[in-house]
PyMOL commands that place a pseudoatom at each C-alpha (Angstrom):
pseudoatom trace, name=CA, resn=UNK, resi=1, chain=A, elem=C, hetatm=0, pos=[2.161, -39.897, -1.460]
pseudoatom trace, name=CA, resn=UNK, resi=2, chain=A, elem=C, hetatm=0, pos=[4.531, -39.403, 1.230]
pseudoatom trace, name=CA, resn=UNK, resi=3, chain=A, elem=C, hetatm=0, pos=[5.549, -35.865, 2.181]
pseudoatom trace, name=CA, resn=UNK, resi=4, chain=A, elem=C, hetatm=0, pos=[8.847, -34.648, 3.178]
pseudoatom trace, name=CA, resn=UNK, resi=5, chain=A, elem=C, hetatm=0, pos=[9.392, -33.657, 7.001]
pseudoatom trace, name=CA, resn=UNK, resi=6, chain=A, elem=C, hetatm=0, pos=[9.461, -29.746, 6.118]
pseudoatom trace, name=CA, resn=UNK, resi=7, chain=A, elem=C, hetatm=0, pos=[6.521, -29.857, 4.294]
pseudoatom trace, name=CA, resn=UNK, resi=8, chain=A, elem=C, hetatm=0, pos=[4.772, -31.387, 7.033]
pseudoatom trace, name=CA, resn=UNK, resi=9, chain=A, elem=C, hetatm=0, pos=[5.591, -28.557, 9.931]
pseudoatom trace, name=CA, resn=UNK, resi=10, chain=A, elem=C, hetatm=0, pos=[4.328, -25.859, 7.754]
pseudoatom trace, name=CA, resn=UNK, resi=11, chain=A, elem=C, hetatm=0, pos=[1.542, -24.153, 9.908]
pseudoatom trace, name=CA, resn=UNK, resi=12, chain=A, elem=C, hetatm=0, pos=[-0.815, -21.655, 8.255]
pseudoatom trace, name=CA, resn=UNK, resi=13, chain=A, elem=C, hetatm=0, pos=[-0.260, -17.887, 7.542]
pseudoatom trace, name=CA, resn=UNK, resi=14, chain=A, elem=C, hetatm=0, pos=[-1.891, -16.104, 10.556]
pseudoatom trace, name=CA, resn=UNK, resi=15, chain=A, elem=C, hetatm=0, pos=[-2.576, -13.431, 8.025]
pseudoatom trace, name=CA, resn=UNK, resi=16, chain=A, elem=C, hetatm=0, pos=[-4.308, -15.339, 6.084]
pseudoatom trace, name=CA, resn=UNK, resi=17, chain=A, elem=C, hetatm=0, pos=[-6.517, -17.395, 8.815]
pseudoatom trace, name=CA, resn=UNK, resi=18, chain=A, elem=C, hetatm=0, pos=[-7.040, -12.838, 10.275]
pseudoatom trace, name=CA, resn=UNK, resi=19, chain=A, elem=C, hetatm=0, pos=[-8.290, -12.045, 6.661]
pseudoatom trace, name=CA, resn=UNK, resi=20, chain=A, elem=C, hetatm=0, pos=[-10.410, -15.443, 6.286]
pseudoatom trace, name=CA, resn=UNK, resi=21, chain=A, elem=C, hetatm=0, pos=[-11.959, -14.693, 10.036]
pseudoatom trace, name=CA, resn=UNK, resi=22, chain=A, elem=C, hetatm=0, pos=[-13.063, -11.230, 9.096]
pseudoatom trace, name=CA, resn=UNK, resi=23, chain=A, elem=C, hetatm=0, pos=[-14.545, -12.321, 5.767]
pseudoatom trace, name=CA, resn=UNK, resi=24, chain=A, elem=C, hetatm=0, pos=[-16.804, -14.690, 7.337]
pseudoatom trace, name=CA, resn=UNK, resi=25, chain=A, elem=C, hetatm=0, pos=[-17.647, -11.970, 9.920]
pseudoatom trace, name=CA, resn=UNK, resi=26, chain=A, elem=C, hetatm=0, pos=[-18.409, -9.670, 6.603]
pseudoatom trace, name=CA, resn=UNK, resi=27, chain=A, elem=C, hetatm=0, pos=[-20.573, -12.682, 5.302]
pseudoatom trace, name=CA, resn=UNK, resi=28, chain=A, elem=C, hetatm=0, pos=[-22.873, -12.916, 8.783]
pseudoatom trace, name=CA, resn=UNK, resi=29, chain=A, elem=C, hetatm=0, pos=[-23.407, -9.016, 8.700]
pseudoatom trace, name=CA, resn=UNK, resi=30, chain=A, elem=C, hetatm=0, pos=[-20.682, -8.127, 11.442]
pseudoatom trace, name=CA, resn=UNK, resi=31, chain=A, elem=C, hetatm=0, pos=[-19.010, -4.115, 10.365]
pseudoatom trace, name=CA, resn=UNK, resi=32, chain=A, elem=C, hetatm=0, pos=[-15.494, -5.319, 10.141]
pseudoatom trace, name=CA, resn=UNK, resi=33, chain=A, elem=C, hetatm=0, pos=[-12.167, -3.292, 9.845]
pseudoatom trace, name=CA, resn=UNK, resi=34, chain=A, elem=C, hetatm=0, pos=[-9.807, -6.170, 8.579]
pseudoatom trace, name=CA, resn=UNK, resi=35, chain=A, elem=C, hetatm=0, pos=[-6.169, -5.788, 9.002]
pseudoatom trace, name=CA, resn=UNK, resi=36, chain=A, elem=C, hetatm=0, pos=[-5.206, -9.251, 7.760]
pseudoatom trace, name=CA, resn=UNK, resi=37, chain=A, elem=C, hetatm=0, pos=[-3.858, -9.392, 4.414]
pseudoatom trace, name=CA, resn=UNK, resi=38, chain=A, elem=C, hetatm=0, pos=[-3.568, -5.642, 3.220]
pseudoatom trace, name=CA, resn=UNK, resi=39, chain=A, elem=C, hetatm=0, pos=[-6.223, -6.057, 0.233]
pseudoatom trace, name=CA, resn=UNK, resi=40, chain=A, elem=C, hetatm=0, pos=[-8.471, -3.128, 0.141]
pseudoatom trace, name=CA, resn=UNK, resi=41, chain=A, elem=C, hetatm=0, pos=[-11.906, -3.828, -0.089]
pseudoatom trace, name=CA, resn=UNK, resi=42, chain=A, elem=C, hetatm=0, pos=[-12.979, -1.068, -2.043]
pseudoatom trace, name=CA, resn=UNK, resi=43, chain=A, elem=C, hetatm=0, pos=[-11.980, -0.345, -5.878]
pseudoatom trace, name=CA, resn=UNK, resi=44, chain=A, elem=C, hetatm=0, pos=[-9.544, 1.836, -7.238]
pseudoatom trace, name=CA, resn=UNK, resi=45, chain=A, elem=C, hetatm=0, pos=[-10.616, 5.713, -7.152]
pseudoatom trace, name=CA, resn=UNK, resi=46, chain=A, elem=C, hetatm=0, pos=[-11.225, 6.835, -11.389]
pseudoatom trace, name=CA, resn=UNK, resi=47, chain=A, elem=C, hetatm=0, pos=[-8.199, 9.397, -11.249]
pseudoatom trace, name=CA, resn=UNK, resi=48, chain=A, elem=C, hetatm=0, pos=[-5.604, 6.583, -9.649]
pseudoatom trace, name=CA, resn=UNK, resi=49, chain=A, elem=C, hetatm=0, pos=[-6.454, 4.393, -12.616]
pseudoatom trace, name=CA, resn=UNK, resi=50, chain=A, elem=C, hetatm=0, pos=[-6.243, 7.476, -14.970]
pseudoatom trace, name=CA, resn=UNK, resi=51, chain=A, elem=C, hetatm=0, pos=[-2.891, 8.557, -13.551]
pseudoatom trace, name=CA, resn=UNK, resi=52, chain=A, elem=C, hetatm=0, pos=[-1.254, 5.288, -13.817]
pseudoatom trace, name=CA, resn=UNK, resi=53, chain=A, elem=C, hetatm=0, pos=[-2.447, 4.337, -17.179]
pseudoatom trace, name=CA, resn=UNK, resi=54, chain=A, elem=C, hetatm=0, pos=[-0.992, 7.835, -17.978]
pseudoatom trace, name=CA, resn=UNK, resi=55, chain=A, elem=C, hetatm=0, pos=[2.449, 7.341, -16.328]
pseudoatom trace, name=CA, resn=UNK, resi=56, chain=A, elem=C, hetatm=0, pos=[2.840, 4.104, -17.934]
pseudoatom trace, name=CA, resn=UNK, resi=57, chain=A, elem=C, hetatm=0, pos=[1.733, 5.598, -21.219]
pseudoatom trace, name=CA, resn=UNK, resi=58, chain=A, elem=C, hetatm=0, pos=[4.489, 8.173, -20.482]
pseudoatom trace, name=CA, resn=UNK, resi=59, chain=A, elem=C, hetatm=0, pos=[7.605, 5.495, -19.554]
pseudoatom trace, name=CA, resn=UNK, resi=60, chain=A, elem=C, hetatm=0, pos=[7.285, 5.667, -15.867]
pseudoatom trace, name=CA, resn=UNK, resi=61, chain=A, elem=C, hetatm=0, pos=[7.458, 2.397, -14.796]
pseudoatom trace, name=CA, resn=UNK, resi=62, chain=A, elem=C, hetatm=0, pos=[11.493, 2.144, -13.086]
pseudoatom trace, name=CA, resn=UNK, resi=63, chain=A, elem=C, hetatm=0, pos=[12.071, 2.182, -9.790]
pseudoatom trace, name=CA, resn=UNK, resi=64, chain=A, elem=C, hetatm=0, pos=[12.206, 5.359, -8.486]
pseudoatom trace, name=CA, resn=UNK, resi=65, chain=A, elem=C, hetatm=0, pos=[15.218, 6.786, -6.305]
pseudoatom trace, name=CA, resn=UNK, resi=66, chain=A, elem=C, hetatm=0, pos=[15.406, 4.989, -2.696]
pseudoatom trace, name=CA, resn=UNK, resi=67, chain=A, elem=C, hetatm=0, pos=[15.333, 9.134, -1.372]
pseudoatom trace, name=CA, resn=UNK, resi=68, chain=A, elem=C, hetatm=0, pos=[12.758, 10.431, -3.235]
pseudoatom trace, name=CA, resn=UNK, resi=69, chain=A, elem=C, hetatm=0, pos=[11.632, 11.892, -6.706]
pseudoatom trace, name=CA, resn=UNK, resi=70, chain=A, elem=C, hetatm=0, pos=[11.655, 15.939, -6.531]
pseudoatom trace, name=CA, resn=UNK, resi=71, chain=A, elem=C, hetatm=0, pos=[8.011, 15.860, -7.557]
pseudoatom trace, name=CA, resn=UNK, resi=72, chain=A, elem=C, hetatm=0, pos=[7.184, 14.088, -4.549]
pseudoatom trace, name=CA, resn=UNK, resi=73, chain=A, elem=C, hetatm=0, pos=[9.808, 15.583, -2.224]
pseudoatom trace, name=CA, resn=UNK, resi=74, chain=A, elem=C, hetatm=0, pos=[7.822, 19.244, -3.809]
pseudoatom trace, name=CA, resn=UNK, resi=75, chain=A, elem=C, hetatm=0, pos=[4.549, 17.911, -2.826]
pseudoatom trace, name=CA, resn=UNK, resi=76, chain=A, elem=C, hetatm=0, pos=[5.806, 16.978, 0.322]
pseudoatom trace, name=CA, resn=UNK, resi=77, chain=A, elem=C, hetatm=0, pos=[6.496, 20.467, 1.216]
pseudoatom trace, name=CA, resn=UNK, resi=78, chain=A, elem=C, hetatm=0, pos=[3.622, 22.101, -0.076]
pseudoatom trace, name=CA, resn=UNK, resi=79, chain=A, elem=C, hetatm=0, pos=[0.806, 20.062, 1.814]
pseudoatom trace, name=CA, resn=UNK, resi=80, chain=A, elem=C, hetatm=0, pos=[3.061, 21.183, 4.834]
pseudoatom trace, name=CA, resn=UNK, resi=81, chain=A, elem=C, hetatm=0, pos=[3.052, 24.378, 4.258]
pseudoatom trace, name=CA, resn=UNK, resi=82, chain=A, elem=C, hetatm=0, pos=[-0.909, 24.186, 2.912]
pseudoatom trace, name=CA, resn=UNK, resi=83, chain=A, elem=C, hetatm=0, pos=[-2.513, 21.842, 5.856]
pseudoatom trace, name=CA, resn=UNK, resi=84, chain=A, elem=C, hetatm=0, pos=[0.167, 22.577, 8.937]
pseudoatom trace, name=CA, resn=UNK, resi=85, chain=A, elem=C, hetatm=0, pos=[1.884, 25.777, 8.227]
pseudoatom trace, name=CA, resn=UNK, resi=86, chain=A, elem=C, hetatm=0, pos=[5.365, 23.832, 8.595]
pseudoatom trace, name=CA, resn=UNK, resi=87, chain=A, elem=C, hetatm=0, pos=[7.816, 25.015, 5.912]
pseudoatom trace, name=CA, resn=UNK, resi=88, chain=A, elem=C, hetatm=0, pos=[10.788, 22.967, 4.597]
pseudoatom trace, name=CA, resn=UNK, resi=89, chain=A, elem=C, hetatm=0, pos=[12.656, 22.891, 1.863]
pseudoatom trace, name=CA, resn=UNK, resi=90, chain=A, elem=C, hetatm=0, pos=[12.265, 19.883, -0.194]
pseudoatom trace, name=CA, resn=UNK, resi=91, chain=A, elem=C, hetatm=0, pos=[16.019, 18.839, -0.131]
pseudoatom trace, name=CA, resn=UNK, resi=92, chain=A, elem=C, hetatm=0, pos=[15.566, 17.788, 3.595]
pseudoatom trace, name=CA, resn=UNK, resi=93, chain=A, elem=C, hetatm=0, pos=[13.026, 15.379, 2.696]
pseudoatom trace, name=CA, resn=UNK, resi=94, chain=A, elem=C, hetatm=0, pos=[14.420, 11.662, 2.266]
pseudoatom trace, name=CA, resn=UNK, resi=95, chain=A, elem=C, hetatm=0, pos=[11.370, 9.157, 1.536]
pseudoatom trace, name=CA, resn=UNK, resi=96, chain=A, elem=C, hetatm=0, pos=[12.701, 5.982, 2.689]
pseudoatom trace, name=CA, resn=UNK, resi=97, chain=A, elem=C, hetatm=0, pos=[9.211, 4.359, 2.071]
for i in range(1, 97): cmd.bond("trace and resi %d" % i, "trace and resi %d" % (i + 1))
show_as sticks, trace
zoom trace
């Protein structure tokens, strides 16, 4: 089979060959942080599963606003206040993700 010239001068995703590199290190014993691909290597805490089974049980599953929900904009400004004894209001918060 002959392959066209653009398939041909595809080179491989250096993420990918990162990730593949530090499982093999993984696999000979080496303590590896990997920041190849962005898969986490450990499961999903009990309480995230809970909550999104729950918020999908509950209709949340559109897109949320590009600025920010007011629960999390609320949050936001409460683990300020809690952990660095900032205070804001949650209206100057714009989560641009």
């Amino acid at each position: 089979m002959k392959l066209a010239s653009r398939v041909r001068s595809l080179i491989s995703s250096p993420t990918l060959a990162i990730t593949s590199k530090a499982t093999q290190l993984k696999k000979n014993g080496v303590d590896v942080v990997s920041f190849g691909a962005g898969e986490p290597d450990f499961d999903t805490p009990q309480y995230i599963k809970d909550s999104a089974i729950k918020a999908i049980q509950e209709g949340a599953t559109k897109y949320t606003p590009s600025t920010g929900t007011p629960q999390l904009k609320q949050a936001i400004a409460e683990k300020l206040r809690r952990d660095n004894s900032l205070h804001y209001d949650p209206a100057q918060f714009c989560d641009e993700h």
